[in-house]
Structure formats: structure tokens, C-alpha cells
N, C-alpha and C positions, 0 to 999 in steps of 0.2 A: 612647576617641575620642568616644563618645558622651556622656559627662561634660564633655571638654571644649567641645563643641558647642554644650551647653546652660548652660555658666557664664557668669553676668551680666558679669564683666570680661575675656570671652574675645571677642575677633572675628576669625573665620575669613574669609580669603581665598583661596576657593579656584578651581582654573582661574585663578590669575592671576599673575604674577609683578613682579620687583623690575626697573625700568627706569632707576632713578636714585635716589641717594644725595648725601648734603652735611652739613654739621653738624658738630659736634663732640660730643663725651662728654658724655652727657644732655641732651644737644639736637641730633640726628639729626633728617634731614628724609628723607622714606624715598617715593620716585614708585612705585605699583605700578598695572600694567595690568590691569585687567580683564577677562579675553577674554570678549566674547559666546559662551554657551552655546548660543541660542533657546530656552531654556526659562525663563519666569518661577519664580525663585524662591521667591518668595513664594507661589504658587501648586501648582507640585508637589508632588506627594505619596510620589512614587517606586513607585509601583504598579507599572510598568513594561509598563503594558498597550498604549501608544507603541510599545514594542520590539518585541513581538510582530506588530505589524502591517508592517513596514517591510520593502518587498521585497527592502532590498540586503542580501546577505552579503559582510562584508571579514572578512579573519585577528584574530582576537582577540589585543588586545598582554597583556591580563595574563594570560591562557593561554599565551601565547607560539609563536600564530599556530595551535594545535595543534587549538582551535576556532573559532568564526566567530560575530561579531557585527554589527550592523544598522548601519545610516547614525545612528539615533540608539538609545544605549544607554546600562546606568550602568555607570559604569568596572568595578566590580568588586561583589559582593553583598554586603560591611561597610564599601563605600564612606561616608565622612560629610562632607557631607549626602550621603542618598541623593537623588541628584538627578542625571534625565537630561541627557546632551549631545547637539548634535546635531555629527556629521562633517561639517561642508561641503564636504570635497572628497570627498566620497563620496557626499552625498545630489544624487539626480534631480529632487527639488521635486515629487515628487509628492502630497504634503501630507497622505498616509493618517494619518501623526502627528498633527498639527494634527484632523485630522475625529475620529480615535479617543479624542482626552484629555478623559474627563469634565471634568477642572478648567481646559480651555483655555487649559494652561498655556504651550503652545508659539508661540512669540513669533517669526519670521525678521526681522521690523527690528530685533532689540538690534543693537547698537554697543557697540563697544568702552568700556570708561570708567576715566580718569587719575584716580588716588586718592590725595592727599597726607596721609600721617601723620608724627606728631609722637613721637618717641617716644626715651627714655635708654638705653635700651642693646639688643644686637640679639644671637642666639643664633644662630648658623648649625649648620642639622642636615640639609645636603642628601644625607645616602647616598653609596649608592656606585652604579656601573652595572656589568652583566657583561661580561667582557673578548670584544670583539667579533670573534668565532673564523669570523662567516660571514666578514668580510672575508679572513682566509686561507686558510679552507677546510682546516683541520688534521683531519687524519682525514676527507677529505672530508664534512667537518660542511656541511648543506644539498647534497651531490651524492647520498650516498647517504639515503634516509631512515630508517634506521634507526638512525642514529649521531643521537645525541641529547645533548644537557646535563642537569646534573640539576636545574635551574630547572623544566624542562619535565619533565622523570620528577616531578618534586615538586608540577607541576600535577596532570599526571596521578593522582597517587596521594592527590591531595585529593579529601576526600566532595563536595566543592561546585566540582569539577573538569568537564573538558570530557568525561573517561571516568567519571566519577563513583566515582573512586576506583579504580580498575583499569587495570592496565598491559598493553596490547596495542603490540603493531608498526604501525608508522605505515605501509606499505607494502599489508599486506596483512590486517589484523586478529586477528591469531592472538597467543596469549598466547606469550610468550619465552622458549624452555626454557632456553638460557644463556644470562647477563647480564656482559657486562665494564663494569666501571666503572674509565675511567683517568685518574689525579691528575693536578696540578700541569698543568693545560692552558692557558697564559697565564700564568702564575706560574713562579717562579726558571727562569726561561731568559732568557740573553741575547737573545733574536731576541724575545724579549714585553717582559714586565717581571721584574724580578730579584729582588721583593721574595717572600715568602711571604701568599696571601694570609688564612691563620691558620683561616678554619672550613670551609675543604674538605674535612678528612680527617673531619671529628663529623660533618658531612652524608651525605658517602658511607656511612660507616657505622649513622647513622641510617635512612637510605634502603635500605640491604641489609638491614637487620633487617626493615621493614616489609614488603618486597618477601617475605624470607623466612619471615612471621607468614602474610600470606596464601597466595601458592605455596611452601609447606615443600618442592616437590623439585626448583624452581628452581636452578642451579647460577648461583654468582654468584663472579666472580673480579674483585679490586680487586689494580690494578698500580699501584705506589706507588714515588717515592723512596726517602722519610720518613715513616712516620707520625705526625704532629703532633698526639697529644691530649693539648696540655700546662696545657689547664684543670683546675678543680676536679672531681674525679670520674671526667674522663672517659677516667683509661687504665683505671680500673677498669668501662668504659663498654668501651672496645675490645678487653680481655679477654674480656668475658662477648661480646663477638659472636663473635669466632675460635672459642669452642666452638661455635658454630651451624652449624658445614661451614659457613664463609664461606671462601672459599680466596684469599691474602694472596699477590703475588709480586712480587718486589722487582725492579722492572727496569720501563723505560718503555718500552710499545710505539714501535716505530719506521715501521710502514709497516700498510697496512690494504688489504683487496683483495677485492670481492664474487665470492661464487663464483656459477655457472650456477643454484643450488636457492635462491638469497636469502640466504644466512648469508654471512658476511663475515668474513675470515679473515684474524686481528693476526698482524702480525709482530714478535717482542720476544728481549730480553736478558735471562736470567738472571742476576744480577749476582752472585749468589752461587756460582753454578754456570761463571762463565764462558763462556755458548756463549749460540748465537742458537736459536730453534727460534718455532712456529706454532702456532694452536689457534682451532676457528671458531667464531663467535658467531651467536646470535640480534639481540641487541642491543647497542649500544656505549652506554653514558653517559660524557660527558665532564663530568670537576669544572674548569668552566672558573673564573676568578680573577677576583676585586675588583678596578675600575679607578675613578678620579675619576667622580662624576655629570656628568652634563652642567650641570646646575644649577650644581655648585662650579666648573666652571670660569667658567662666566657671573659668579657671583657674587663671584670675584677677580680680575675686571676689573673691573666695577661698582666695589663695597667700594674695592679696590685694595691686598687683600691678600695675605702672600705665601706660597708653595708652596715644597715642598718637591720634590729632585730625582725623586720620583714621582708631582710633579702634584697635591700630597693638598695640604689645606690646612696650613702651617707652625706649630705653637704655637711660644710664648717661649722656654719650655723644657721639652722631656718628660718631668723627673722633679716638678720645682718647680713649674712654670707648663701644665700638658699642656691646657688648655683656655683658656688666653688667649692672646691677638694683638696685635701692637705695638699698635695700637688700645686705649686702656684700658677701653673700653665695649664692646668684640664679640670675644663668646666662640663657640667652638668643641665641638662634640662630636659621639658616633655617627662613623659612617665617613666622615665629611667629612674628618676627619686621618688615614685611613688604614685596615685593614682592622682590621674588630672584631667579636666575638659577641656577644650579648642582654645578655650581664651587661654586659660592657665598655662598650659601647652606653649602656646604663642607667647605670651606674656614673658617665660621663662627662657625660652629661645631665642627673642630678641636680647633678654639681660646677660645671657653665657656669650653669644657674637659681639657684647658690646664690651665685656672683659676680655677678649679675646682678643681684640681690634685694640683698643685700649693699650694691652700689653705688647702687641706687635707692632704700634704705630712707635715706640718708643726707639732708638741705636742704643740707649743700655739700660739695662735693670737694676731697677731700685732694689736692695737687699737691707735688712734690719743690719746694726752691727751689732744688736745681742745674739749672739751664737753661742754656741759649745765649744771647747774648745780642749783637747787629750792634751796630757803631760805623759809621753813615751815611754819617760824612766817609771814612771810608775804604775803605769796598764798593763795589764797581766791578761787580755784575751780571753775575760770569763763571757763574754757575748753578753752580759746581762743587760746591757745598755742598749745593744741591739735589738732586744727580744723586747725593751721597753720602750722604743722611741714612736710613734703611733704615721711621723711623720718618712720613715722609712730612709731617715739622713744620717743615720750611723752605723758602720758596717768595719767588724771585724775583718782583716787583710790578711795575708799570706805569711804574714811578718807575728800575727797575733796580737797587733796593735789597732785600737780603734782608730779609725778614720772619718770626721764629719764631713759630710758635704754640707757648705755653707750656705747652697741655693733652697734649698729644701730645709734646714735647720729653721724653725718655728724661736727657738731660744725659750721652751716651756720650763727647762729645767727637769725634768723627770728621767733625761741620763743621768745627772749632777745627784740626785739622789738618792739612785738604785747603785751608783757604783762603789762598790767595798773597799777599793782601793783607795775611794777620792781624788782619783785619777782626770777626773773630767770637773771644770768650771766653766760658767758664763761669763765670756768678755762683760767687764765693767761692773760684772759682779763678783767678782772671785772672794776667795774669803781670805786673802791678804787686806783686798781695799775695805772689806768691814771690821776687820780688825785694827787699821789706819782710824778707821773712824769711829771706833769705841774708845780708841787711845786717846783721839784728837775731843772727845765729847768728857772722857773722864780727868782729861789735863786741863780742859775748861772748867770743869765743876770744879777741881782742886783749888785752883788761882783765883776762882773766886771766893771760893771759901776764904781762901790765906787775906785777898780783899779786905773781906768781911768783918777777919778776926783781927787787922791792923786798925780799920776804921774802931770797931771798940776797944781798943786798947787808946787808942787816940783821946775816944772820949772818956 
């Protein structure tokens, strides 16, 4: 992060996002808003000595509310740039910032600022977000506080956390003699989403080894469907935790109930046992699931690319094409097409930079010559062709006459067969030249016939 920061052909935009789009392949025209920070850039230093003076406390979001940050603070401690923000709808304008910044970096007139760039091809790596479990309140997630996700158990048990690496009860401070951690929270259920979201079960059991490095007499039970460690390594990863009196029980809780002393008592199915039975906790973690960012979905409307039936962004194809998009200049990686771990992640993100580079290292663009192609006198501007094309390269004009764009035309054929008028054909396919060559296939068969019928006449 900090390599990239500091390389001469790198420019970061950050705090800021994508507000409009236009162009075509290797000439993109890309609108991005700059939000006012009120801190000069140019000037901070990231000292964060701003922070410490600032009388508001609001819920820290990259803690995940679990600690408490200022009206102006830096997003996180390997944030880059490090560079303070300020919350305006949190700050009282009492200006202790401003008075406290040796480098007088804090600014309250910025304005916003419209930034047009120019640029060949565009990489999308907007993540993913966590499946938002306060909305249903599952396992009374936010009623009780001791039911927790392991996003926030995985704050907490960071050295540069809001517990500085130790795991207490959010209720009452006391370290958690039993630990339930229960899978699949948002994932493969109809009532959520149905997909898998692939690195919840490495987590949880990442997360219970450490928990069980430092409290060795910690009891920690993980209620699972499935366990899914079907990376590299890591059943031999889920092996070596089971020896550790980690205790594994296959069956999902179904109901959760605080009893009068604070411990909270899961209701669950033994699924291999066939029966229901109960057992009470100190602490609940929920493995809640991978959903779309909010970004990705912004950014397929924007773009005007398309999704798949979980929202995730759509490649070409997942075995051939797993990083490109009808678009032949914007590629796809990381969990913006769906859920993925570090490698997969990486893996993917090096394949989109190297289509990317690939397509920019070229002075011109290779284009199929089978396209679409409108006859004027006979388009009639029913948009059907438009409404049909997947690849977004035909567009009805002012005139009421279809127009391809030839950069973006795929040449699938699927205007050539929705339109009423037969107004549109495929270069090299039209149906003058198949009818050239039924003529030319059925004059052949004639003259051979006529052949045939001279030879026995002969004989």
C-alpha cells in the first residue's frame, strides 16, 4: 500500500468515488467526486494529535462500533495516505482541531471537487460487505450483547484493536469461559442468501485456535453444517485444530435465550444424534456471510454492468473468461464477482492487471469483423434490438435509426433475430451470402445429376 502510494505513475483517489462514466475501450472518460476531507493534504502529516483533542466520541466503524472515535480521526492505523478526516455530521465546530495542528492543516472551506480522467481500461475490485444480520436480528445479534460476529471477535483479538488484542464480554468485561461460534449465518439459507460464502469455516477456526493459544481453558464449541476447508492445506489446517479440545457439532442452533446470571442458552439439533437438546454460553460469535459492497452495486449502475443472480458482478465466463465483462476494456476481480479467500483474491487480481496491460501495451485494437450491421432504409426505431443486445452496442439515435458500435458489438447475432424488420445482419453472414451459397450448393447438385444421367445414357 505504501509502494503504491509513493510510485511515480500511481495516483490515488481517495475519499472519493466514481460518479459518471462514457467512452469506449481505451478511451473511457471516468467523472470522480472528491469529497472534502477539511484537512489539507498537502499539509498533514498524520500525527493524529487533531484526534486526541476532539471532544466527540461516535462508534468506531472499522472496529465495528466495539470502540469509539473523534469527529475527526484516521480511518484506521495502515490507512494510506495517513490522513485525517473530519465527520461533519458529527463535529460541533468547536475548532480544538484547527487550534491543536502544528501543520494547520485543517481546512473547513474545502468543497467538494469534479475530477475528469482519461483513461484505457478500468479494473473493478470493490470487495464485498458483511451480511447485515442487525437488520434481522438473528440470534438476537445487537438485542443481546454478547452475541457477536467474528469481524468484531477478529477486532478484538487484534494487537492494534479496540481490546488490544483480548477478548472480553461486551456486557460486563469479564473474559468468556465458553465460546460458541455458529456457521453459515446469512449464507446457504433460503431466508438469506443461498450461496456459500467459501472462507467462514478457515476463519472460525483460525479464530478458535487463537482464542485457544491465549485462554488454553477456554471451551469453545463451533456448530457447523459443512465444514468447508476445501483450499490448499487447510483440511490439514482443521485437523490439527480438532486436536486442540476444540469441540465440532454438527447441527445449527435454532433458538438463543439469556438466562437471569448473563450466559445465554443455544437451543440446537444434533443431526447426527437425531434430537434437540441446550447448552449455555458465555459468548456467541456469529460466521456471518459475504454479500455485494455497496460500491459494486453503485458501480453497476454507473459502468452498466451486469450481475449475477447474487448481486456479484457477472464475468463472461467462469472457467475461460473469470475476469472479463461484456465490456472488452473492464475487468473484474477479488470479491466483487463473488466470495473469495487471499489467494483467490490475489490470484484473480493479478489475471484482470494482466488483461489490462495486455490491452494497453498494444497502439491498436484488435476487433472481430463479425459485427452487426443496420440497413437505414429499413429500421424503423422499435428499440427491440436495443432492449436485446446484453452487450450494450446498439443504440437507437435521434434520427430513430439503430446504430452499432463496432468496439463493443460481440457479433452474437441476437439483434439479427429479434428484429421485425430484418433490418440488421452480420458482416459475412448476411442472408444474401447464404443464399449465394444454397444457389451455388443446389447448381452443383444439378450438373451433377445432368453428369450422371449423360454417363448412363453413354452406357
Amino acid at each position: 500500500m505504501v509502494n503504491a502510494s509513493k510510485h511515480p505513475n500511481i495516483n490515488l483517489f481517495t475519499y472519493s468515488e466514481i460518479i459518471g462514466f462514457s467512452g469506449v475501450t481505451g478511451e473511457y472518460n471516468v467523472k470522480i467526486r472528491k469529497n472534502p476531507r477539511y484537512v489539507d493534504e498537502s499539509k498533514c502529516t498524520g500525527c493524529g494529535l487533531c484526534t486526541t483533542k476532539c471532544p466527540i466520541k461516535v462508534p468506531d466503524e472499522f472496529n465495528r462500533g466495539i470502540g469509539e472515535r473523534g469527529a475527526i480521526y484516521i480511518p484506521f492505523p495502515q490507512a494510506v495516505p495517513k490522513l485525517a478526516v473530519i465527520d461533519k455530521e458529527a463535529c460541533i465546530n468547536c475548532r480544538s482541531c484547527e487550534r491543536e495542528c502544528p501543520a494547520e492543516a485543517v481546512d473547513f472551506n474545502q468543497e467538494e471537487q469534479i475530477i475528469d480522467v482519461k483513461v484505457g481500461a478500468i479494473i473493478i475490485a470493490t470487495g464485498w460487505d458483511e451480511y447485515p444480520i442487525i437488520e434481522s436480528n438473528e440470534y438476537n445479534y445487537g438485542i443481546y450483547p454478547d452475541v457477536i460476529t467474528q469481524i468484531e471477535l477478529e477486532r478484538m483479538l487484534s494487537p492494534i484493536g479496540p481490546t488490544s488484542g483480548h477478548v472480553y464480554r461486551i456486557s460486563d468485561g469479564t473474559i468468556p469461559k465458553k465460546v460458541a461460534m455458529i456457521q453459515c449465518v446469512g449464507s446457504r439459507s433460503l431466508k438469506a442468501n443461498s450461496y456459500c460464502s467459501a472462507v467462514c469455516c478457515n476463519v472460525s477456526l483460525k479464530n478458535a485456535q487463537l482464542l485457544k493459544q491465549e485462554y488454553p481453558d477456554m471451551e469453545i464449541t463451533i456448530f457447523y453444517i459443512d465444514i468447508r476447508t476445501w483450499d490448499k492445506n487447510n483440511e490439514e489446517y482443521y485437523r490439527n485444530v480438532r486436536g486442540q479440545d476444540i469441540k465440532f457439532i454438527k447441527g445449527k442452533p435454532g433458538d438463543i435465550k439469556l438466562n437471569e446470571d448473563g450466559t445465554m442458552r443455544l437451543y440446537f439439533d444434533l443431526s447426527l444424534e437425531n434430537k434437540v437438546t441446550w447448552k449455555d454460553f458465555d459468548l456467541v460469535v456469529l460466521s456471518t456471510g459475504m454479500i455485494p459492497s455497496k460500491g459494486t452495486k453503485e458501480i453497476i449502475d454507473i459502468l452498466g454492468l451486469s450481475k449475477g443472480p447474487n448481486e456479484f458482478l457477472s464475468e463472461v465466463h467462469g472457467c475461460l473468461k473469470p475476469v472479463e465483462t461484456k465490456d472488452a476494456g473492464i475487468y473484474i476481480c477479488g470479491c466483487a464477482t463473488g466470495p473469495k479467500n487471499i489467494p483467490y483474491s490475489v490470484s484473480s487480481a493479478l489475471a484482470a492487471s494482466s488483461k489490462a496491460a495486455t490491452l494497453l501495451s498494444n497502439d491498436t485494437l484488435s476487433q472481430e469483423l463479425l459485427i452487426a450491421e443496420v440497413d437505414e432504409n429499413l429500421c424503423m426505431g422499435c428499440h427491440r434490438c436495443e432492449k436485446t443486445c446484453e452487450f450494450d452496442a446498439i443504440h437507437v439515435n435521434e434520427e430513430e435509426i439503430a446504430v452499432v458500435n463496432e468496439l463493443k458489438c460481440r457479433g452474437c447475432g441476437a439483434c439479427v433475430t429479434n428484429c421485425p424488420a430484418r433490418a440488421i445482419e452480420l458482416k459475412y453472414y448476411r442472408d444474401s451470402q447464404f443464399e449465394a451459397e444454397i444457389q451455388g450448393i443446389t447448381l452443383l447438385g444439378m450438373n451433377s445429376r445432368k453428369e450422371k444421367e449423360k454417363e448412363s445414357i453413354k452406357n
